[in-house]
N, C-alpha and C positions, 0 to 999 in steps of 0.2 A: 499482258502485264510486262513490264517494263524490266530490263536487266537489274535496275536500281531495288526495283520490288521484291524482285524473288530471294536478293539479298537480305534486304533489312528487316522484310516482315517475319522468317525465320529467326533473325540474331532475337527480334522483338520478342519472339516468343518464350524463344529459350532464358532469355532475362526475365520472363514473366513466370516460367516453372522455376527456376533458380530461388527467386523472392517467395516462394509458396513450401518448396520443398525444406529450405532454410530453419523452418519453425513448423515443424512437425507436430503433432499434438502429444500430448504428455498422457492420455488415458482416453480411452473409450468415448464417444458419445452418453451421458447422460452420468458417468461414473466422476468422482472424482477424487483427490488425491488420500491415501490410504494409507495414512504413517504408521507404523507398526507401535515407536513410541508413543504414538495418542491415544493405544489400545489396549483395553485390559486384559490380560491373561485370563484365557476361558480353560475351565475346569470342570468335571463330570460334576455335573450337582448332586449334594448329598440327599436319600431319600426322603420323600415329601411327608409330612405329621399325615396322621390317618385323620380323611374328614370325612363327612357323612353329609347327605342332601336328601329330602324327601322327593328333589322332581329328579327326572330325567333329564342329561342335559348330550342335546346332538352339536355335533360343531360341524360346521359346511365346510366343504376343500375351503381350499384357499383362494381367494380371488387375489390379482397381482395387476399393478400398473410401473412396472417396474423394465425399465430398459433390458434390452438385451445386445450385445453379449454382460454376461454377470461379472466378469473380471476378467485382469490378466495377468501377464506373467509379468514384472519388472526385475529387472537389477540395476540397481543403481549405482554397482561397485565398477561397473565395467562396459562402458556402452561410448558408441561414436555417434551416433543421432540422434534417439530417442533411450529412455530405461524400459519400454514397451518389447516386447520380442515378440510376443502375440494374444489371443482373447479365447474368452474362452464363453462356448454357447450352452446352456443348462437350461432345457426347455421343462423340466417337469419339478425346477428344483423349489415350488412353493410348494406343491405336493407332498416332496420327500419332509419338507418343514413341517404340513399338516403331519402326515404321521406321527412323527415326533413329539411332538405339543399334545397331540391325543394320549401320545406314550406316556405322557409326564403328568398329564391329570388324570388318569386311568391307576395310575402310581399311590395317586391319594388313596382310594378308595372309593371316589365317585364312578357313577354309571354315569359313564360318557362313550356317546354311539357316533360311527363318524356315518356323513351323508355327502358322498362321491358323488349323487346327483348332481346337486347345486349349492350355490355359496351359503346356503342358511337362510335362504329368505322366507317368509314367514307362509306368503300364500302359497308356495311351491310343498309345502310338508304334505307327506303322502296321507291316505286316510286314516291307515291302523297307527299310524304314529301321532297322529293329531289328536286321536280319542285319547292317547295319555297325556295333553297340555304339557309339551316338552320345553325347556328354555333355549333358545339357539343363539350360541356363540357361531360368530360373524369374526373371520379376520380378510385384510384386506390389506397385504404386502406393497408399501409406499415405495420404497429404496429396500435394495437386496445387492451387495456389490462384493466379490469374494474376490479377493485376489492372492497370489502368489508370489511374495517379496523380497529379495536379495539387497537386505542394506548394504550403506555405503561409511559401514565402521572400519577400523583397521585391520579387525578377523570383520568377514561378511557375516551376518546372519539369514538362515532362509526361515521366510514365516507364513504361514496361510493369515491374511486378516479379512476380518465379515465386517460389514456393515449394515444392520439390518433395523428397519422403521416398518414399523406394523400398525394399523391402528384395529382396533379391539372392540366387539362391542357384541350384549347380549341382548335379547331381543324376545319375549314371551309368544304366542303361537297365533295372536291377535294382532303382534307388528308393536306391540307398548315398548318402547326403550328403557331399561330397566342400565344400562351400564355402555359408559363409551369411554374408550380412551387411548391414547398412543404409546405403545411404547419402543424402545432405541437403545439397542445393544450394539456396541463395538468395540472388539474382538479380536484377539490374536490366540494361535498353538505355534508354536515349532513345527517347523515343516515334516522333520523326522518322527512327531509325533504319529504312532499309527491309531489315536482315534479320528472318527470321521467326522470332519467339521460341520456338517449340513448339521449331525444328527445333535452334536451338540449345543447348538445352534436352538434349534429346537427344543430341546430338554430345560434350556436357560431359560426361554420364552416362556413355557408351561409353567416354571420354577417361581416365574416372577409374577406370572398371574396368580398362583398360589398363595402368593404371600401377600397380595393387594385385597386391603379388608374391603373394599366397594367392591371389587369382581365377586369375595366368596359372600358377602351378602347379595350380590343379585341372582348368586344360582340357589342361595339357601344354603350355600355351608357353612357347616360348625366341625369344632374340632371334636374328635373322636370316630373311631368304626362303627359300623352300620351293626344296628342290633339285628 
């Protein structure tokens, strides 16, 4: 290689990580931007009316196609490259959601059994649970983006914001589709808030299946406690 070479194709290079590093990314792979003002203020939902169901209904984990890592940390108030400072990896955190949502229709008064097995699919139900024709709720985590937010006001704000797309759907013990649908919560608390956002997060989701007249028609609720 020539004296000329060993010159230039280095200066090359470095002008080539220069033009790359220049424009950093602004967020994660798969996440995107997460305004805290686009966000509703999430709050403990208030207890659910007492309903009543003649079947049984199991709800499967949560299946998730949902990038990872799930967020990050921004400030926006004070940064020289990027507002990213680092990510954050949450490998069980559609789980911790299934709990939650179980917690919150369990709340009504419905028998709801959760099934850690599998996602709810119809020919996987064990034996002694098929002989009671059980209804299975099926969720199935689209987008799940949680991040960590330092605006960029004149006083900073820190804020946890969720962004969370589910789609929903129940399913009788024979595979019949009785109920499908999506739904999309996003989300903000104060950072110094010490509730835990997963769980609220979840409690909103169960909150909102509640009140959607096609989901309590397809498990069989009505209002009132179980005689």
């Amino acid at each position: 290689m020539s004296p000329r070479a060993c010159f230039v194709l280095p200066l090359f290079a470095a002008l080539l990580g220069g033009c790359y590093w220049s424009d950093p990314p602004a967020w994660p792979y798969g996440d995107a931007a997460n305004d805290p003002a686009d966000a509703q203020p999430l709050t403990m939902p208030a207890p659910p009316r007492p309903l009543h169901s003649p079947r049984v209904i199991v709800i499967g984990r949560f299946d998730t196609v949902a990038t990872q890592p799930i967020g990050g940390l921004y400030d926006w108030s004070d940064y020289d490259v990027s507002p990213l400072f680092r990510t954050y990896y949450f490998k069980y955190a559609n789980l911790e959601l299934f709990e939650h949502v179980t917690d919150a229709l369990r709340a009504s008064g419905l028998d709801v059994r959760k099934d850690y097995a599998t996602t709810g699919e119809p020919a996987l139900v064990q034996g002694p649970l098929r002989a009671i024709s059980p209804l299975l709720v099926r969720t199935r985590v689209l987008t799940f983006q949680h991040d960590q937010v330092r605006t960029d006001d004149d006083t900073p704000r820190d804020y946890e914001v969720a962004r969370l797309v589910v789609e929903v759907t129940v399913d009788d013990i024979n595979g019949a589709r009785r109920y499908a649908a999506r739904q999309s919560i996003h989300a903000r608390v104060h950072a110094q808030d010490p509730a835990n956002m997963l769980r609220m997060l979840g409690l909103e989701l169960g909150t909102r299946l509640l009140r959607d007249p096609a989901f309590l028609e397809a498990i069989e609720a009505a209002p009132g406690a179980a005689s």
